[in-house]
KETOR-128580 format. One line per 10 residues: their letters; for each residue x, y, z of N, C-alpha, C. Coordinates in steps of 0.1 Angstrom, whole numbers. Atoms other than C-alpha are relative to their C-alpha. Layout:
<nodes>
a	X:Y:Z:X:Y:Z:X:Y:Z  ...
</nodes>
This chain:
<nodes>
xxxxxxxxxx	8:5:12:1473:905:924:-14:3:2  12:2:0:1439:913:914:-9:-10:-5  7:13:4:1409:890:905:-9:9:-13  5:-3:14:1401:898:867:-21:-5:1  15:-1:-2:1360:905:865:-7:-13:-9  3:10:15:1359:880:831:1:-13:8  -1:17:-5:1370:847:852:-11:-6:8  9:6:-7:1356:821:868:9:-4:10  -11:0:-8:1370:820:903:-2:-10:10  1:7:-12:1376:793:932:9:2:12
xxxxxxxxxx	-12:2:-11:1392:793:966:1:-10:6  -7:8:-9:1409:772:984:7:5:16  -3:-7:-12:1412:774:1022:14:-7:4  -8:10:-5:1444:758:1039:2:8:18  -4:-3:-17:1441:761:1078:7:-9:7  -11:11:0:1472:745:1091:1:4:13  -6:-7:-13:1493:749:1126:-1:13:2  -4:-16:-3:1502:784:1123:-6:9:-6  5:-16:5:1482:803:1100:-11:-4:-7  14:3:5:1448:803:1080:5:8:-14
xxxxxxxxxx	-3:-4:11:1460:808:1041:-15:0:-13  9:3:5:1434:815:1017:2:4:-19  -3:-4:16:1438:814:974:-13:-1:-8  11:2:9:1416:825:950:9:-3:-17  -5:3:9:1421:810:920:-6:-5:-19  8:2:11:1409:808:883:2:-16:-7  2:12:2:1389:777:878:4:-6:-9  2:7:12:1397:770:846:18:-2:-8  -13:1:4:1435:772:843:12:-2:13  -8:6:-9:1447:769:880:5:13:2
xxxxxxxxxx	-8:-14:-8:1463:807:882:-6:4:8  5:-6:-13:1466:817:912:-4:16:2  6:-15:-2:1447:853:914:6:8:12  -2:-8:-12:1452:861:950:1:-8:10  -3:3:-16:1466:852:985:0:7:8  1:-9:-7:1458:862:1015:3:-12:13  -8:0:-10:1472:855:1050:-4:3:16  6:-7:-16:1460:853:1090:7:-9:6  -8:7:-10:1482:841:1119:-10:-12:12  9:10:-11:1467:809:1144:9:2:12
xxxxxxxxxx	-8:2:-13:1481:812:1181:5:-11:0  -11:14:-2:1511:788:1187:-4:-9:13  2:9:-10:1507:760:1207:-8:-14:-1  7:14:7:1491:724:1208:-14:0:2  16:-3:-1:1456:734:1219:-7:11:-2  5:-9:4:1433:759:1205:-15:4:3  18:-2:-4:1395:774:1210:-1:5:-18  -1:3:17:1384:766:1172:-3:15:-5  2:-14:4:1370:802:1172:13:6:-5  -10:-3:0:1405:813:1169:4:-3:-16
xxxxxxxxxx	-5:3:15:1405:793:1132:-13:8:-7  12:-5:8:1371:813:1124:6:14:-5  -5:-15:0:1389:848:1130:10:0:-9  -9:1:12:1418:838:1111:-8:-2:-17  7:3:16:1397:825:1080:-8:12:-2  5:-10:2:1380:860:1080:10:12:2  -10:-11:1:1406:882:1084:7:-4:-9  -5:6:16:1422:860:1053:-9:2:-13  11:4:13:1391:866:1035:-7:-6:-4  12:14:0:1374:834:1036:-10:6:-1
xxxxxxxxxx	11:-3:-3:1344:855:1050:-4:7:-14  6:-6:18:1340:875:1017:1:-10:-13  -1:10:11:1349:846:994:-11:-8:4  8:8:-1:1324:826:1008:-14:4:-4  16:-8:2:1294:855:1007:2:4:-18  -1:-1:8:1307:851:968:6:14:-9  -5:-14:7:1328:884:963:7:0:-10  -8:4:11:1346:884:931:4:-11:-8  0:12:9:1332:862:910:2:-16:6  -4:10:-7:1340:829:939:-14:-6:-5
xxxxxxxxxx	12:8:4:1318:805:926:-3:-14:9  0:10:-12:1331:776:947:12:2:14  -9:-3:-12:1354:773:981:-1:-17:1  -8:7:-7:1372:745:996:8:-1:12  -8:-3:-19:1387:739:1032:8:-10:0  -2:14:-7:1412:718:1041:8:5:11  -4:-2:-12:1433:717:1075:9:-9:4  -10:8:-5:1456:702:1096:-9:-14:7  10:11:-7:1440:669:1105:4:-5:17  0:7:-16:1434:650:1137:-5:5:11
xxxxxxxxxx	6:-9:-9:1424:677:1156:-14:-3:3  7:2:-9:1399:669:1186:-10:11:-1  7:-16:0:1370:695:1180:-10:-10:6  8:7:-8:1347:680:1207:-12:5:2  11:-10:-1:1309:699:1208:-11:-6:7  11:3:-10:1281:699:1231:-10:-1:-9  12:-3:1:1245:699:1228:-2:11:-10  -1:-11:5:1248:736:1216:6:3:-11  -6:-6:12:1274:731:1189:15:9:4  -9:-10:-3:1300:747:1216:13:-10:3
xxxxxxxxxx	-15:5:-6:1340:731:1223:-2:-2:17  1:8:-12:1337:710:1256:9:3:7  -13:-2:-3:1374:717:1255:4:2:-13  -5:-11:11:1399:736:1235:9:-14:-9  0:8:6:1404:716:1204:16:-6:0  -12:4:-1:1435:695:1208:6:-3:-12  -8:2:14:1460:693:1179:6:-13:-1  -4:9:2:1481:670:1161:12:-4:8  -15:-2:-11:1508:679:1181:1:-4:12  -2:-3:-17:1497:676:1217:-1:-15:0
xxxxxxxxxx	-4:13:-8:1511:642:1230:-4:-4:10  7:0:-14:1492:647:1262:-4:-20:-4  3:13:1:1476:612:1248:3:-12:-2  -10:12:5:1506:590:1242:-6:-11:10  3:10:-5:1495:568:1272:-15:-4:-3  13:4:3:1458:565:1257:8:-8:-14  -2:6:18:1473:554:1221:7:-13:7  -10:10:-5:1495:530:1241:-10:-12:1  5:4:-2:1470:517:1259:-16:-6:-12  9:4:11:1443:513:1227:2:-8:-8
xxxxxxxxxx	-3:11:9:1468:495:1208:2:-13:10  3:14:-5:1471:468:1235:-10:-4:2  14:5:-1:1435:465:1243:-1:-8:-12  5:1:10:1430:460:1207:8:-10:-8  -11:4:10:1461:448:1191:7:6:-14  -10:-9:9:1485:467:1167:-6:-8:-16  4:3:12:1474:442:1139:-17:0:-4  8:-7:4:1438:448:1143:-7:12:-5  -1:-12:6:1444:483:1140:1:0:-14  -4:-3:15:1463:479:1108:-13:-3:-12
xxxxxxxxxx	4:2:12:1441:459:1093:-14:3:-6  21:-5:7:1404:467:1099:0:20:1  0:-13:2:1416:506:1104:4:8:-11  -5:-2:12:1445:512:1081:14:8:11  -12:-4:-9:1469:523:1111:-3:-2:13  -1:1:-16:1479:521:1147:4:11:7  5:-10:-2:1468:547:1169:17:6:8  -13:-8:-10:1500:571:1185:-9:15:5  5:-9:-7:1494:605:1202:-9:5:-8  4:-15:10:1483:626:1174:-11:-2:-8
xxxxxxxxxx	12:3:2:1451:607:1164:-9:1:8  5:-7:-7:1420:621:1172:-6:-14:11  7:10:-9:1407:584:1192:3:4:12  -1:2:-16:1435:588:1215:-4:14:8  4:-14:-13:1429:627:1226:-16:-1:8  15:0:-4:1388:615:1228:1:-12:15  -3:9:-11:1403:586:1251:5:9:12  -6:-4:-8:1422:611:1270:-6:9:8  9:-3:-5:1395:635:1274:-12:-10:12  13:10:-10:1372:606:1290:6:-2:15
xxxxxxxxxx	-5:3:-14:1399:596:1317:6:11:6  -8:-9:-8:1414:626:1325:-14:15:4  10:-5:1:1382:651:1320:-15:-6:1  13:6:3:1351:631:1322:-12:6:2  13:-4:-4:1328:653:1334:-4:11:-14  -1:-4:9:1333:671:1301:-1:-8:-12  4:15:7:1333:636:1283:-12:-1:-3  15:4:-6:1300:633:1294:-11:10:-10  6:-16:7:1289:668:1276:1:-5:-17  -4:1:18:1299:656:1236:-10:-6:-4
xxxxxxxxxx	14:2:10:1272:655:1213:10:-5:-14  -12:5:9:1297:654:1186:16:2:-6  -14:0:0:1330:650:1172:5:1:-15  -6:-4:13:1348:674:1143:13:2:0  -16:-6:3:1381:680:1126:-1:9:-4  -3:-6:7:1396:707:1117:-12:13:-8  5:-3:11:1381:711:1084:-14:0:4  18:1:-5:1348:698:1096:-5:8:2  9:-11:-6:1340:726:1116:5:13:-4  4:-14:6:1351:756:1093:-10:-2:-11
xxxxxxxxxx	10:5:3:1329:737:1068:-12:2:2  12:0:-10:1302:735:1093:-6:14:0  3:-11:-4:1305:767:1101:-3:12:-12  5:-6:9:1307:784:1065:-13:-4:-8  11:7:4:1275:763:1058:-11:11:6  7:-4:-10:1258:781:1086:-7:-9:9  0:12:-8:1262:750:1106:-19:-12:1  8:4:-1:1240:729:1095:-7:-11:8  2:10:-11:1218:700:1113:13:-10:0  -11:18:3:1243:669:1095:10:13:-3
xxxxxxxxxx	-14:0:5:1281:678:1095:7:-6:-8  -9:14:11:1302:661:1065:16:6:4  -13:3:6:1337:654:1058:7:-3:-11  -2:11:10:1358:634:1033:5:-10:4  -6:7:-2:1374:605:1035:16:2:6  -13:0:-11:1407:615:1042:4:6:9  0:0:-13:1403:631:1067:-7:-7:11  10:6:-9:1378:610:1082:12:-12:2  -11:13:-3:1409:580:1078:9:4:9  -12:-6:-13:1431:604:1104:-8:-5:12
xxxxxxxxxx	3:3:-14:1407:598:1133:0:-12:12  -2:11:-11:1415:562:1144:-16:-5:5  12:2:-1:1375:554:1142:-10:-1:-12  4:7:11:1372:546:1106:6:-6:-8  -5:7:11:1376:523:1081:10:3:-13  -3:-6:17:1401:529:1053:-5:-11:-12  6:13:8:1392:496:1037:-12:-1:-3  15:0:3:1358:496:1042:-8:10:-2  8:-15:-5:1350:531:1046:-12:4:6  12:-1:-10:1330:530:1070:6:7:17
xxxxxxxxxx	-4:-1:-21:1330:543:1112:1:-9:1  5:9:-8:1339:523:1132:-5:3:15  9:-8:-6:1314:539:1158:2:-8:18  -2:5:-10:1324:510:1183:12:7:10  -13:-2:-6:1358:523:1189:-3:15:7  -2:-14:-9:1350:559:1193:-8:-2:15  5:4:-12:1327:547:1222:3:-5:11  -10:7:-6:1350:526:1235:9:14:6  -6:-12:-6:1374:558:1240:-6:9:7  10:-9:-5:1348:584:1246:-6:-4:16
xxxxxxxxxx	6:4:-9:1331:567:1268:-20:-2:1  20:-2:6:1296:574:1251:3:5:-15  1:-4:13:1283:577:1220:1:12:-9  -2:-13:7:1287:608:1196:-3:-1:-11  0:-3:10:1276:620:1165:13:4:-10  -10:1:11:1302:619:1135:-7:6:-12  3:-5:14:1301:637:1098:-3:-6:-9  3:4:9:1287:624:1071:13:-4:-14  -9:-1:14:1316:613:1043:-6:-4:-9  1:2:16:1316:627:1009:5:-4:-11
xxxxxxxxxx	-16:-2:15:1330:615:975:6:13:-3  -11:-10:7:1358:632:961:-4:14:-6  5:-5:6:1338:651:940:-10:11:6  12:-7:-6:1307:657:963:-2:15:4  9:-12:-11:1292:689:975:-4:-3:15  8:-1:-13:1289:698:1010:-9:8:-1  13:-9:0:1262:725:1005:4:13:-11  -5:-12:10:1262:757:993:-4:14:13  1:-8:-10:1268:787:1015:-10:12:-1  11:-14:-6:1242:816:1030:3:7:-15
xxxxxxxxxx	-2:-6:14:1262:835:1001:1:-5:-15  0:5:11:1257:812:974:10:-11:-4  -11:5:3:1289:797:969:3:-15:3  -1:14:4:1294:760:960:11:-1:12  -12:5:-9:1315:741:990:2:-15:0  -2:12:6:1329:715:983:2:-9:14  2:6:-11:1339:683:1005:4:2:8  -12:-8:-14:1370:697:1019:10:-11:-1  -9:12:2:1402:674:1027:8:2:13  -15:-2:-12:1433:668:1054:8:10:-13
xxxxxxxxxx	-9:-12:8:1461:691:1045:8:-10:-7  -6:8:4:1484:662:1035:-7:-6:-15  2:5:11:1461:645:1008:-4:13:-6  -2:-10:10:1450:682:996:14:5:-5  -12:-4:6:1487:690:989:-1:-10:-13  -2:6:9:1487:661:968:-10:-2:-8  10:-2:11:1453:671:948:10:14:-4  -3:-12:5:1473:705:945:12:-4:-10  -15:3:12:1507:690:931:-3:-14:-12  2:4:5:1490:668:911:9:-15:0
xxxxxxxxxx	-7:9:-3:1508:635:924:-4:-12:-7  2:11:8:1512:605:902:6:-10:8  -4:11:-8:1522:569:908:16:1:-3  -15:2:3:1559:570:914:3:13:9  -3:-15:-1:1558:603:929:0:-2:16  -4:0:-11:1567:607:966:0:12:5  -1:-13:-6:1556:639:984:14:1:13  -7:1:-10:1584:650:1011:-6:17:7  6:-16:1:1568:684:1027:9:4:16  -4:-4:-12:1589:702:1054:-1:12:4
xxxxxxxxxx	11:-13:-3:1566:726:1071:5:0:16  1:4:-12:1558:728:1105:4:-14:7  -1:12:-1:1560:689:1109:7:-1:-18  -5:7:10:1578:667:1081:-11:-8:-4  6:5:2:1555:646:1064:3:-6:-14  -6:9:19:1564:617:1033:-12:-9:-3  13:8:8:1534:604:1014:-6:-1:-13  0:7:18:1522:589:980:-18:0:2  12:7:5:1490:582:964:-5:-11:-8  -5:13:6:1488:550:954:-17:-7:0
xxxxxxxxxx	11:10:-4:1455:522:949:8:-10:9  -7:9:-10:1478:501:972:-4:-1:9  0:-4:-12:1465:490:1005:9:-2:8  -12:0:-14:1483:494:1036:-3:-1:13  8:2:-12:1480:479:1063:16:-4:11  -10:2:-10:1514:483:1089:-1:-2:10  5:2:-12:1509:463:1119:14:10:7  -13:-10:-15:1544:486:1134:-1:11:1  0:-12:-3:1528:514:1131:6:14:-5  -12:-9:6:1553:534:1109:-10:10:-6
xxxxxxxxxx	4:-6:15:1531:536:1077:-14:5:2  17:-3:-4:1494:554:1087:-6:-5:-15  4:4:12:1475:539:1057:-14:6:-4  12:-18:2:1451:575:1052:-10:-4:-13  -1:3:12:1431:574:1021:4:15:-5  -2:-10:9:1435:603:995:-12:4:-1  5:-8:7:1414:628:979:-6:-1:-10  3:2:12:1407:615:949:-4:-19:0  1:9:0:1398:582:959:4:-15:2  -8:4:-2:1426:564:964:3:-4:13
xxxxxxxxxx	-2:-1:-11:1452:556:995:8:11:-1  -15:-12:2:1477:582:1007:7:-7:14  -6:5:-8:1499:561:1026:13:12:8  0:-14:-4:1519:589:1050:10:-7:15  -6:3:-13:1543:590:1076:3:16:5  -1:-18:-5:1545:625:1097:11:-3:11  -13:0:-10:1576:638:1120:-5:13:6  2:-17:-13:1566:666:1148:14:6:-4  -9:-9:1:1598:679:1141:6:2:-13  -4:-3:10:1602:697:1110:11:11:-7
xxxxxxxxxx	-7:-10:-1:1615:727:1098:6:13:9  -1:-5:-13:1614:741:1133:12:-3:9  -8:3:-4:1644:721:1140:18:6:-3  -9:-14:10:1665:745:1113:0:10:16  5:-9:-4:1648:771:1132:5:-1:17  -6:0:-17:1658:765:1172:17:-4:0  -16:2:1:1693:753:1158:6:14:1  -3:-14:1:1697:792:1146:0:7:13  -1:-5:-13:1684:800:1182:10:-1:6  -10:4:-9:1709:782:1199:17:5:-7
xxxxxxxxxx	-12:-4:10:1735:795:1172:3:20:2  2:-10:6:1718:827:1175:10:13:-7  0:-7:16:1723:836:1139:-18:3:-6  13:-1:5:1689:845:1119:3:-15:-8  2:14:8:1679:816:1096:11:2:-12  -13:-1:13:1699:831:1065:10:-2:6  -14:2:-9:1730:833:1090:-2:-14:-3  -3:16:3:1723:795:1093:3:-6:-7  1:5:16:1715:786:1058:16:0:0  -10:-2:9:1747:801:1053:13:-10:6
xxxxxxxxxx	-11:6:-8:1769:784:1083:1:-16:-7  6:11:4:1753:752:1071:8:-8:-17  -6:0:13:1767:756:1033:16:2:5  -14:-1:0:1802:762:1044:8:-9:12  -5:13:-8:1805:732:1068:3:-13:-14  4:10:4:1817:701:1054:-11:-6:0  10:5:2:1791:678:1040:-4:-6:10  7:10:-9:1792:653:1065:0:7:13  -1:-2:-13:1795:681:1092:9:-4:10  -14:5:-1:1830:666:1099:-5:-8:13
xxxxxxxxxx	8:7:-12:1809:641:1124:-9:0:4  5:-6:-7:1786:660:1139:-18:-8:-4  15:6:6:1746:647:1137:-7:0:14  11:-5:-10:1716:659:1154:-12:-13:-1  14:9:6:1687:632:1159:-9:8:8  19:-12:-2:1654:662:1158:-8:-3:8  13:0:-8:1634:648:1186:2:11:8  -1:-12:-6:1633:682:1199:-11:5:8  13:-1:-1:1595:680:1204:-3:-12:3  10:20:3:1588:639:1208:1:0:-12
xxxxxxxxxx	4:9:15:1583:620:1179:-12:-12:0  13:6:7:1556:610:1160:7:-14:-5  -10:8:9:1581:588:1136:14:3:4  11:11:-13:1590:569:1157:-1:5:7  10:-7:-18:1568:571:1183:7:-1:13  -14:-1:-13:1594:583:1208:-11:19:6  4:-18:-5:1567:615:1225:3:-1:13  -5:-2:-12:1587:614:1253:14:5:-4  -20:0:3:1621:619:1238:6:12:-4  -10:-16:7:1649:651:1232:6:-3:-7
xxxxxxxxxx	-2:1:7:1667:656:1210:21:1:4  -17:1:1:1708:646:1205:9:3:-6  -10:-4:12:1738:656:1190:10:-8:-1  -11:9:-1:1763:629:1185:14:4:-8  -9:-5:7:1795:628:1176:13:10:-1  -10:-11:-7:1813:654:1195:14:-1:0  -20:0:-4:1853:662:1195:3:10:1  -6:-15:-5:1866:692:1206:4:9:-15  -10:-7:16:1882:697:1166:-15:2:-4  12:-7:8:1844:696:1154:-13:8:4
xxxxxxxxxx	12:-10:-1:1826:717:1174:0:12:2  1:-13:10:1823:744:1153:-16:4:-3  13:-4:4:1791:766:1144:-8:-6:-9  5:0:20:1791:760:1106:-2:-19:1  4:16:-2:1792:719:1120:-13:-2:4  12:1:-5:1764:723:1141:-10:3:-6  8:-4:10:1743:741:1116:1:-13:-10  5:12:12:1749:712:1090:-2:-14:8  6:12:-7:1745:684:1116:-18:2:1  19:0:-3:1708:700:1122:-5:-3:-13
xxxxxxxxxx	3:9:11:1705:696:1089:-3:-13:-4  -6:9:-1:1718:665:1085:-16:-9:5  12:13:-13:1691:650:1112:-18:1:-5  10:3:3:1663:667:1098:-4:-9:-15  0:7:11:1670:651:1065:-1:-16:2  0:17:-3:1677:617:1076:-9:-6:5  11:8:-6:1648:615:1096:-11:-1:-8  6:4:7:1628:619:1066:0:-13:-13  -7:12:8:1648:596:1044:-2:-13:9  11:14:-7:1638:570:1071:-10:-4:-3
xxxxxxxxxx	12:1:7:1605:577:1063:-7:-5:-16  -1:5:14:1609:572:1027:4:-17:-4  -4:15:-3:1626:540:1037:-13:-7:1  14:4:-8:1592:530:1055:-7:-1:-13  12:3:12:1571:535:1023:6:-9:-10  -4:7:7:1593:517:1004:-4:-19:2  -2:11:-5:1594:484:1026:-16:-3:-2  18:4:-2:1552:486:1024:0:-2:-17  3:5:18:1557:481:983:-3:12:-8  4:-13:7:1549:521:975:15:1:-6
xxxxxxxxxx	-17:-5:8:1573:527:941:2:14:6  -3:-10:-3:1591:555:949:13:5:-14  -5:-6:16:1605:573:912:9:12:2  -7:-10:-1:1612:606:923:-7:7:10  2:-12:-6:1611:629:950:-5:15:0  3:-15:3:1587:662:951:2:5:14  -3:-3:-13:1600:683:978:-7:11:4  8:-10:-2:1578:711:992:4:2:17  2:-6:-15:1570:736:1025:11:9:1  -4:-11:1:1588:761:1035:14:-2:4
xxxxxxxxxx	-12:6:-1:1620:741:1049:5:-7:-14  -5:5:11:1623:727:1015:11:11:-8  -8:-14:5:1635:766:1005:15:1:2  -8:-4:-7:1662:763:1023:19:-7:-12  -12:6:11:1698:757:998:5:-8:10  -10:4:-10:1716:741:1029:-10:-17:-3  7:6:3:1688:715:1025:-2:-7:-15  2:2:11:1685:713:990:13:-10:-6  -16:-2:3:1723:710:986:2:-20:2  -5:11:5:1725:674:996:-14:-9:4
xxxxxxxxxx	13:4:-2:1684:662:995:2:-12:-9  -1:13:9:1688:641:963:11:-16:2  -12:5:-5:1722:626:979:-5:-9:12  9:10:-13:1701:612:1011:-7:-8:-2  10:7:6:1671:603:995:4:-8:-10  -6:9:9:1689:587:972:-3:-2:-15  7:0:15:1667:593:941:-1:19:-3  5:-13:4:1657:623:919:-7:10:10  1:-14:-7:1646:658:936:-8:11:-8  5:-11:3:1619:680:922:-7:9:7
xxxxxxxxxx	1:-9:-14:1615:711:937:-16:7:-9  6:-10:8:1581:728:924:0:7:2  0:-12:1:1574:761:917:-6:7:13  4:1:-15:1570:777:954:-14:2:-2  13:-1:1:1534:778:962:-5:-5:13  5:2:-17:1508:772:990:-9:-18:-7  11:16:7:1497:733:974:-10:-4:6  8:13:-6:1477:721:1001:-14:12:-1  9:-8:1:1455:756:1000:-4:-2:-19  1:4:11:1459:750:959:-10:-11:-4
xxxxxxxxxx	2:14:5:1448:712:961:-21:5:4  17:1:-5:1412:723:982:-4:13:-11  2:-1:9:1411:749:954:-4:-7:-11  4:9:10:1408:724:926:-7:-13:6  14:4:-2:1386:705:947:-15:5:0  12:-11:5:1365:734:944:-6:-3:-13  3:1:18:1365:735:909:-4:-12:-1  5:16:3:1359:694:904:-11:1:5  15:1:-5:1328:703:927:-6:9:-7  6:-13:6:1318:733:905:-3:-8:-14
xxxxxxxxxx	4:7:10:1321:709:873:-3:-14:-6  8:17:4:1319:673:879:15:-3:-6  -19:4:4:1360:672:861:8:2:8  -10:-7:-7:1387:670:876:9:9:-7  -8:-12:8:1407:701:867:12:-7:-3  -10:5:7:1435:694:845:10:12:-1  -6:-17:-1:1458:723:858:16:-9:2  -11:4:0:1497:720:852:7:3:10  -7:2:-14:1524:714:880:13:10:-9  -12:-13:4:1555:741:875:11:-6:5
xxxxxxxxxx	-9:8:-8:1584:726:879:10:11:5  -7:-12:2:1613:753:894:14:-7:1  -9:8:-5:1641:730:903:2:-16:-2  -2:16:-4:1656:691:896:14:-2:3  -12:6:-9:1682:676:916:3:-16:-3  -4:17:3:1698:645:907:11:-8:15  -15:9:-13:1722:616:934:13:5:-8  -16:-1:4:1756:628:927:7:-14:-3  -12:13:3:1780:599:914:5:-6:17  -3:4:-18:1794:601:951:-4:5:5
xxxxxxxxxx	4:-6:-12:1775:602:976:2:-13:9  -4:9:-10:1791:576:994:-3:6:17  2:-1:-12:1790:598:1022:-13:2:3  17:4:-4:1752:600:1025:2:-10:9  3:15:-3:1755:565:1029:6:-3:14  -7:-2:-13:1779:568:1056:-9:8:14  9:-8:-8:1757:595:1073:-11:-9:3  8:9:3:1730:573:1068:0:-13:11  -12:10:-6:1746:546:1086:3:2:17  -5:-5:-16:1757:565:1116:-12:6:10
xxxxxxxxxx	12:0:-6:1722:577:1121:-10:-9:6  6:12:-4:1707:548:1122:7:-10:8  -5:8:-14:1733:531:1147:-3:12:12  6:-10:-9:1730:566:1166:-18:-1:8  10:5:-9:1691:559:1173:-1:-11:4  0:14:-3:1691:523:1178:8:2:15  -8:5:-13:1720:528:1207:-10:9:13  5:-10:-6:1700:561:1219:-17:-2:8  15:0:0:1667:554:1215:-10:-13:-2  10:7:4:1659:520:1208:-8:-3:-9
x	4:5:8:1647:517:1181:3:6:-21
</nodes>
C-alpha cells in the first residue's frame, strides 16, 4: 500500500512482546494506508534499545521526522514493563516485562504488608508478578546496589515517547497505562508516590499523566505526539468498544476487558481495575498463556499450526475427554506463577492426536471464559463477544467460541487494533474529536441451541483446577 500525497496522515505505533508494528493511517476516515513490521528479541527481559531499533526499522523513525504527509504519531505498548533509569537517562537494568514472574514473591509480600483490600480499593487492583511495583520491589531486594542508581521509572510507551520527543526534561504518560503500575490511583488519579518508595526503596521520578486527548509534545520533526496508551486500552480505542461489548484478544497472552464508567475495585485480585483511554475504566483480566499454548501443543504433536488447526477440527467437540489446563508458563489468571500445565482426562481409547489438539484448545478457551465469568461477577454487562489477535484466526477456535462463552461472537475485520487505537489517538490529538471511524465486522457467531456440552466441558474444567490447583 502506498500513502496517497492528498491525505492527511497519522500513525499509530503498537510495541508489544514480540514485535514493533507501525500503521499509517488516514486521519480522516481511518484507512489503513501502510504497515510495517520489526521483530523484538524473545524473552521476559529486554535492553529498551532493542524497542528503539525495532520502531526504526518499522519506520517509526521516518514517520516521526514527518515523511508522508504524518502529521501526528501515537505509541502504545505492552504495559507494566520495569524501564528503570539513572541519572543519565540510561536502564539500571534490562527492562523487565509483563511476563517475568521473577517478582511473584514481591507481589505476595506487598499484598500482605498492605492488604488485598487496600489495594483494591485506593489502587484499583492487587499487585501479582506482572506489575511494575512488584519488579521495582524485586529490583531493591535482590539488586540493591542498582536500586540505589534510579532517578526514574518508565513503561513501555513512556520511553519510546520520551525518546521520539528527544527526551525531554518531564516524561508523560496516560492514564492507562499509568493504572498498570500498582503506584497509582485509578479512583483518584493520582501517584501514589508512597508505595513506589516503599518498594524501590528511594524515591524516583514518575511521568507526568495526560488527558485522553492531550499532547505529549511535538517531535524534532514536527509531528504532533500524542499521549500514547497500554496496548489493552488502545485496542479498545481502535475497535471502537461500546458498553456491552467484551474484548477477548488472544495474542501472545489472553486478555478479556470492557470499557465501562463502572468502578472496580476486586479485593481477590481477579479483576485489575485499569482505566481506559478515553476516560473511563477498562476493567481487564490477562492470562500468560495465550495463543502460544496452540503453538507448543503443535510442537509436541509436531504438526505445523495448520496441521493442528486441522487435527483440532476433526476431533470430537468435547475432545472425547481430553482437557488441557494452559499453565504452560505460570499464570497470571489465577495467580498460579509457579504452576505447569495438565492434561486430564486420559484413557488409552482417547489418546489420540486430533484429541489432544482439541483438548489444547479446549483449555485455552475455557480459561478465558473464566475470565469472562470474573467480569461478569464485578457487574460489567457483557452483550457480545469481540474476538481479536492472532489466536482468534484460528477455525479450531472459532468453531466452538460462541458455545463457551456462551454469548454472541464477533470476529472483526483482521487488523492490528491496538497499533489502530494509538492511531486514532493521534488523530483526536491532531483535532480535539474523537475520530468517528467505522469497525468492519468480518464474522458473527451465535451459542448453538446445544451446547450442553460446553457446559459439560465447562464443568470438568473447573473441578479439574480446583482438585489440581486449588483454586
Amino acid at each position: 500500500m502506498t500513502l496517497a500525497l492528498n491525505r492527511r496522515v497519522v500513525v499509530g505505533v503498537d510495541s508489544s512482546t514480540q514485535s514493533c508494528k507501525v500503521v499509517s493511517v488516514d486521519a480522516d476516515t481511518g484507512e489503513l494506508l501502510q504497515l510495517r513490521s520489526a521483530p523484538h528479541p524473545d524473552g521476559t527481559s529486554i535492553d529498551p534499545k532493542r524497542w528503539w531499533d525495532a520502531f526504526e526499522q518499522a519506520g517509526g523513525g521516518s514517520s516521526a521526522a514527518g515523511e508522508g504527509n504524518v502529521l501526528a504519531l501515537g505509541v502504545s505498548a505492552q504495559q507494566h514493563g520495569m524501564v528503570a533509569l539513572d541519572r543519565a537517562g540510561m536502564p539500571v537494568h534490562d527492562a523487565l516485562l509483563w511476563n517475568d514472574v521473577r517478582s511473584a514473591p514481591q507481589a505476595a509480600a506487598l499484598t500482605e504488608k498492605y492488604g488485598a483490600s487496600m489495594w483494591a480499593s485506593e489502587i484499583g487492583m492487587v499487585p501479582v508478578a506482572s506489575f511494575t511495583i512488584t519488579k521495582l520491589a524485586w529490583l531493591h531486594e535482590n539488586r540493591p546496589e542498582l536500586a540505589a542508581r534510579v532517578e526514574q521509572v518508565l513503561l513501555p510507551h513512556d520511553w519510546l515517547t520520551w525518546n521520539i520527543l528527544g527526551r525531554p526534561a518531564e516524561a508523560t504518560t496516560d492514564r492507562s497505562d499509568a493504572s498498570g503500575t500498582g503506584y497509582f490511583s485509578v479512583h483518584s488519579s493520582e501517584y501514589r508516590l508512597d508505595l513506589l518508595e516503599a518498594a524501590l526503596g528511594r524515591s524516583a521520578r514518575v511521568p507526568r499523566v495526560l488527558g485522553p486527548s492531550e499532547r505529549a509534545g511535538v517531535s524534532p520533526g514536527g509531528v504532533i505526539v500524542s499521549a500514547g496508551a497500554g496496548d489493552n486500552a488502545a485496542a479498545a480505542l481502535g475497535l471502537g468498544v461500546a458498553e456491552g461489548d467484551v474484548v477477548v484478544s488472544i495474542g501472545t497472552s489472553g486478555t478479556v476487558f470492557a470499557s465501562t464508567a463502572a468502578r472496580i475495585a476486586d479485593a481477590s485480585g481477579s479483576v485489575a481495575g485499569f482505566a481506559d483511554a478515553a476516560g473511563g475504566q477498562l476493567p481487564l483480566l490477562a492470562t500468560i498463556n495465550g495463543a502460544r499454548t496452540l503453538v507448543a501443543t503443535a510442537h509436541m504433536l509436531d504438526v505445523d499450526i495448520e496441521r493442528f488447526g486441522a487435527l483440532a477440527l476433526s476431533a470430537p467437540i468435547d475432545a472425547d475427554g481430553l482437557l488441557l489446563l494452559p499453565y504452560l508458563d505460570g499464570e497470571r489468571t489465577p495467580n498460579l506463577p509457579d504452576a505447569t500445565g495438565s492434561l486430564t482426562g486420559m484413557r488409552r481409547a482417547n489418546m489420540r492426536p486430533e484429541n489432544v489438539a482439541q483438548a489444547s484448545v479446549l483449555g485455552l478457551v475455557c480459561s478465558l471464559a473464566d475470565a469472562l465469568d470474573s467480569l461478569r461477577r464485578q457487574g460489567v454487562p457483557v452483550r457480545q463477544v469481540i474476538l481479536i489477535g492472532g489466536g482468534s484466526q484460528s477455525p479450531a477456535v472459532q468453531k466452538i467460541a460462541a458455545d463457551v462463552f456462551g454469548v454472541p461472537v464477533v470476529l472483526p475485520a483482521p487488523g492490528e487494533y491496538v497499533a489502530l487505537g494509538a492511531a486514532r489517538q493521534a488523530a483526536w490529538a491532531l483535532d480535539g474529536d474523537f475520530p468517528q471511524w467505522k469497525r468492519e465486522i468480518a464474522t458473527e457467531l451465535e451459542p448453538s441451541a446445544a451446547r450442553d456440552w460446553a457446559v459439560d466441558v465447562r464443568a470438568r474444567y473447573a473441578e479439574q483446577r480446583g482438585l489440581i490447583y486449588g483454586v
